[in-house]
C-alpha positions as CSV (number, residue, x, y, z in Angstrom):
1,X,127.0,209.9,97.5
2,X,123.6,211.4,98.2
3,X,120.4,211.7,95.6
4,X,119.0,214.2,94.4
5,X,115.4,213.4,96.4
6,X,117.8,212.6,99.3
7,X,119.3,216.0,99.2
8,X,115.8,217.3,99.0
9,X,115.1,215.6,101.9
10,X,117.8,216.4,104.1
11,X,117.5,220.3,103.0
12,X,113.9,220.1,104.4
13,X,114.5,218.5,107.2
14,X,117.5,220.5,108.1
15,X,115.2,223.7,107.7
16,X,112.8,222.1,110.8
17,X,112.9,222.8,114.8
18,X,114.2,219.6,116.4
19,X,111.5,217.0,116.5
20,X,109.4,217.6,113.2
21,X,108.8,215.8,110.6
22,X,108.0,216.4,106.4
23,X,105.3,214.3,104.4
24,X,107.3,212.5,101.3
25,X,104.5,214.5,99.1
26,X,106.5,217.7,99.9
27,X,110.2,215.9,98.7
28,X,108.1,214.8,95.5
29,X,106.8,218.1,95.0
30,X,110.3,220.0,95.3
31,X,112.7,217.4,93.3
32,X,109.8,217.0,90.2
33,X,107.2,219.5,90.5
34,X,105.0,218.0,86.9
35,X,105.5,214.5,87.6
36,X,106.0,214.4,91.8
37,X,103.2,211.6,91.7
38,X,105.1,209.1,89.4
39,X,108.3,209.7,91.8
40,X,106.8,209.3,95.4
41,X,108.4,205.4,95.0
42,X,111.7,207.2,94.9
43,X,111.2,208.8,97.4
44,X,110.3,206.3,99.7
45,X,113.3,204.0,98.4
46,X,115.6,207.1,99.3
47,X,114.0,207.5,102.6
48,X,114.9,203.9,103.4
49,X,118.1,204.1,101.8
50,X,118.8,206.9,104.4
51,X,117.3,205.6,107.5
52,X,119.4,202.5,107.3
53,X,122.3,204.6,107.4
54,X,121.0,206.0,110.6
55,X,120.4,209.7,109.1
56,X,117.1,209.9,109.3
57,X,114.0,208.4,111.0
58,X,110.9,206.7,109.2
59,X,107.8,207.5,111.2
60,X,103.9,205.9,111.5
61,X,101.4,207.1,113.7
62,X,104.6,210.0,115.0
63,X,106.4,206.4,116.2
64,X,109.8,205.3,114.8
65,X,109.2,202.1,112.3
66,X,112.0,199.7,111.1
67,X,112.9,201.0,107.5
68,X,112.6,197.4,105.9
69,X,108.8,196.3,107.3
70,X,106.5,199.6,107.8
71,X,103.6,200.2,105.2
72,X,101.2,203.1,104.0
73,X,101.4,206.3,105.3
74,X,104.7,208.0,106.8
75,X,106.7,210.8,107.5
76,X,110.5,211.3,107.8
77,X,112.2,213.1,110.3
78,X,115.9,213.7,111.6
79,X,117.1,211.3,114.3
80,X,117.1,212.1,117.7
81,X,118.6,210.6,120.8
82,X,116.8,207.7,121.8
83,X,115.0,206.7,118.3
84,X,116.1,203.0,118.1
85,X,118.4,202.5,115.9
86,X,117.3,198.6,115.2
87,X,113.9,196.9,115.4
88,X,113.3,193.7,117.0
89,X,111.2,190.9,114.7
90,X,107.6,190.4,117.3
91,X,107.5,186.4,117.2
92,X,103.8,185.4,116.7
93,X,104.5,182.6,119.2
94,X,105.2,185.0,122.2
95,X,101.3,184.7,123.2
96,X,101.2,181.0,123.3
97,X,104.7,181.3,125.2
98,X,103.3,183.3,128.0
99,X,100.0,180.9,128.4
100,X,102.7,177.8,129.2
């Protein structure tokens, strides 16, 4: 059962060529138009709620980022063929590793 600011989302997204991407600011904008500020949260809780179904794609700097870790600012796109569908945890260690 979808959201309302997850319907949102997927309506804008399914309105894009293949390969763009929508700023959360615009979801806000269309789901609460007087208050879209107070809902960005939300938002970004629906986002993730959707990208770890596999739906759609959380992005930073135009790169994938794993749903549960990324911070600041992001878009969202549709998943493509190759966007990873998991993310790998970078062990601070590895540098030391390599050095032995």
């Amino acid at each position: 059962m979808t959201t309302p600011i997850q319907e949102t989302i997927l309506s804008q997204l399914a309105g894009l060529p293949e390969g763009k991407s929508i700023d959360p600011m615009n979801v806000a904008k269309a789901v609460q138009p007087e208050r879209w500020q107070q809902i960005l949260g939300h938002v970004r809780t629906n986002a993730i709620e959707l990208a770890r179904a596999g739906t759609i794609v959380i992005l930073r700097h135009n790169k994938p980022v794993d749903p549960e870790k990324f911070r600041g600012v992001y878009r969202l796109r549709t998943r493509l063929p190759g966007d990873p569908t998991s993310f790998e945890t970078v062990v601070e260690d590895q540098a030391e590793d390599d050095d032995a």
